[in-house]
N, C-alpha and C positions, 0 to 999 in steps of 0.2 A: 223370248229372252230379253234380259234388259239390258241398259246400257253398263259398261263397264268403264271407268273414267278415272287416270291417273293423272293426279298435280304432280310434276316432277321435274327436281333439278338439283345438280349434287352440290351444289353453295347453300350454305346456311344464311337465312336472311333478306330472302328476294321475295317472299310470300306466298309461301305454298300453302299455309295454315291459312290464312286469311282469305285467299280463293276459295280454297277448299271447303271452309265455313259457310261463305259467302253463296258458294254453290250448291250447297247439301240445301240450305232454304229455300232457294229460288225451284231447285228438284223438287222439293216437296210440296209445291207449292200446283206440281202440274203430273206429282204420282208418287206409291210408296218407294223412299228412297233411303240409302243406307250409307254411312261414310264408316271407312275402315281407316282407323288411325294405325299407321305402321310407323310412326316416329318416334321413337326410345323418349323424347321428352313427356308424351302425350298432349299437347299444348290443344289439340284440336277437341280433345277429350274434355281434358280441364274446362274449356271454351264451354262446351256446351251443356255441362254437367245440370242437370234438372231442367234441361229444355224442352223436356219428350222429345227430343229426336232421336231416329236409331244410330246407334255409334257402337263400333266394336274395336277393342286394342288386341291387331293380331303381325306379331315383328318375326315370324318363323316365316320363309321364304315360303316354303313348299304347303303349311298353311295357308297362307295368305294367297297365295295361289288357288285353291282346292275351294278358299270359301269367294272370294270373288267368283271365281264360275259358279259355285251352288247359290252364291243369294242373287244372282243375276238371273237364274228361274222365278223368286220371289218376290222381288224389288224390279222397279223399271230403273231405275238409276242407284248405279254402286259406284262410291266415288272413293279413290284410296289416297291419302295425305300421307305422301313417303317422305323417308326422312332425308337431310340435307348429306347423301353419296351415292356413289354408282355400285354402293355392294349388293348382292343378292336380293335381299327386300325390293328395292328399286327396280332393279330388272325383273322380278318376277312378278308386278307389278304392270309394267312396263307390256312384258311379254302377254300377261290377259287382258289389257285394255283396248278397249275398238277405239279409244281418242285420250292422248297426251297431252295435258296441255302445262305450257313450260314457263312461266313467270321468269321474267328476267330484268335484271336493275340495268340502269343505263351507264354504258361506264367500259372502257377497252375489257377490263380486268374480268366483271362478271359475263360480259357477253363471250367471251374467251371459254370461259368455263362453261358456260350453257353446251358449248360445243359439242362435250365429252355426253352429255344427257342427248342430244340430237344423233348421235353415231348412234347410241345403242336403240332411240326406235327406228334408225335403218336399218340395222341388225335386222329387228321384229320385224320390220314389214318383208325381209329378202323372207325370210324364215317362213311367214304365213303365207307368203305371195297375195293377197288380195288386196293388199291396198293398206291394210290394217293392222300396226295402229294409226289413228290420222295425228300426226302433230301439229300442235297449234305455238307458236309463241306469242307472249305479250310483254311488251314492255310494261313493267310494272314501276311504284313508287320516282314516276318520274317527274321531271321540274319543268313546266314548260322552257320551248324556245332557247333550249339552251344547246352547245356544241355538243352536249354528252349522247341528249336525247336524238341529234338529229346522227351523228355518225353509230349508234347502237341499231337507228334506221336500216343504215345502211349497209351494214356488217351484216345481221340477220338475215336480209334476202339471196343473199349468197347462197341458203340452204335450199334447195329447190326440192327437196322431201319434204321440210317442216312448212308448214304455212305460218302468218307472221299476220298476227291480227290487227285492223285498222284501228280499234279502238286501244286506247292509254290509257290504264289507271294512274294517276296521277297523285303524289303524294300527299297525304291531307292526314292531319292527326286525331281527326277519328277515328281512322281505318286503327290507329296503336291504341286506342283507347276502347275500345265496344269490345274487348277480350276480355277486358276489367268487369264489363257490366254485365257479361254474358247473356251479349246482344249483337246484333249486328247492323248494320246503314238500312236494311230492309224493314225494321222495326224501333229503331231509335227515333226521334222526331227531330224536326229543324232542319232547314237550308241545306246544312252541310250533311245529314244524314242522307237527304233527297239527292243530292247530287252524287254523292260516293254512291248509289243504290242506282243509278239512273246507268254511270259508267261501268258496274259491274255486269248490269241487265244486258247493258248492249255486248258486251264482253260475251257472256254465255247465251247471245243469242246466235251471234259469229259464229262459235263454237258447236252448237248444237241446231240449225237455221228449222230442223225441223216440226223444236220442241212446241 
């Protein structure tokens, strides 16, 4: 079976799409893999539209459910881009992934809200009992050295179910631009490609230490 892998967090705007992209590439890079857009906008879709990668738009819960476990036979990595809530989509989502991983802005307000996406994979994990799903968070689009980034530090490890990745994606405006190009840091060239691509690697390498 392969892996099954939810970006998830019910704020709009902390980069779930952006992971999620950024993830589907690096997967395929190491087996066949598969990203399931469950976001009403499709952004992740749009993103990749004539990339040959597999990408499928499925926003019915109990779908989206049904086909992450069937292409997890087919695929070594199935990663789902839910949309920005805690409704149905999300949790059912949520509820077939063996790992969460939860993008979060630096800042009282969004780490607040992350919370509400942290309860429900302890929901899943009471429910499955084995451990899984594993949640990861990351501080995402952060600004170094500043009061925001260091107390969102510190708020997050409060969660002793979620894990809380060492690595920082850190805000840089190519990450907002390579949507445009439909492209990403893994294939765009220059300094600032190499380095957004350097921090995402080590990101998913935290996350998945065995790929």
């Amino acid at each position: 079976m392969g892996k099954v892998i939810a970006v998830a967090n019910q704020k709009g705007g902390t980069g779930k799409t952006s992971c999620a992209v950024h993830l589907l590439h690096w997967c395929s890079q190491k087996g066949k893999s598969l990203l399931i857009d469950a976001d009403s906008q499709e952004s992740s879709t749009r993103w990749l539209e004539g990339q040959g990668y597999n990408c499928q738009v499925e926003r019915d819960p109990e779908n989206l459910f049904e086909l992450a476990i069937d292409a997890a036979e087919n695929y070594q990595y199935v990663i789902i881009d839910c949309p920005a809530s805690l409704g149905e989509v999300t949790k059912a989502a949520i509820y077939c992934a063996e790992l969460v991983l939860v993008p979060v802005q630096p800042g009282v307000l969004d780490v607040d809200s992350a919370s509400k996406t942290f309860r429900h994979i302890k929901h899943a994990q009471k429910v499955r009992k084995d451990g899984t799903p594993y949640g990861l968070a990351f501080i995402n689009r952060a600004t170094k050295r500043t009061r925001a980034l260091k107390e969102a530090k510190e708020y997050l490890r409060q969660y002793t179910h979620v894990g809380l990745a060492k690595t920082i994606i850190y805000q840089r405006q190519l990450i907002q631009d390579a949507p445009a190009s439909r492209a990403t840091a893994f294939t765009l060239d220059g300094a600032a490609a190499v380095e957004v691509a350097e921090l995402y690697q080590s990101l998913f390498k935290e996350a998945l230490p065995n790929l």
